[in-house]
N, C-alpha and C positions, 0 to 999 in steps of 0.2 A: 582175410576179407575177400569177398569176392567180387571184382567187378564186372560188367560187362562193358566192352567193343562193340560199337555203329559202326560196321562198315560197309560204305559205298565207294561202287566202282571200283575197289582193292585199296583205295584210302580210308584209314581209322578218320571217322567225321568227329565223337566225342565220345567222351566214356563215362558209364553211369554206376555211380556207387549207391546202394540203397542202404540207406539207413540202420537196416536191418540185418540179421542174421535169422531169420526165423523162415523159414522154407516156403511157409506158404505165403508170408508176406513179402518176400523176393520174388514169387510168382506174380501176385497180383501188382506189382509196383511195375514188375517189365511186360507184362501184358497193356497196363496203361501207358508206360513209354514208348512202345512199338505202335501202337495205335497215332500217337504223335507222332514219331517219325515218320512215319507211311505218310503220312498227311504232308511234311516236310518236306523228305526226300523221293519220294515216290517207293513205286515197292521192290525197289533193286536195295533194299535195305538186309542187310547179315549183320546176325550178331555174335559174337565170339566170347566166350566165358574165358577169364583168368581168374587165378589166386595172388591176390599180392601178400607176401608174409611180413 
């Protein structure tokens, strides 16, 4: 599975599992949560991919 990491200022804020497995629908799901975060935390917003097995 793969999740992503919000991180600001060098602290992990939350981390976002999509539902899905399907490439395009993990694209458009973190395209709409970055769009919220920015809004959130401003735009010193990183996001870092991992696999959790």
């Amino acid at each position: 599975m793969i999740v992503f990491d919000i991180i600001v200022g060098g602290e992990v804020k939350e981390t976002l599992r999509p539902n899905t497995s399907r490439l395009k629908e993990i694209h458009d799901f973190i395209n709409a949560q970055m769009r919220l975060m920015r809004s959130k935390y401003g735009y010193e917003v990183r996001v870092m991919r991992r696999i959790l097995y």
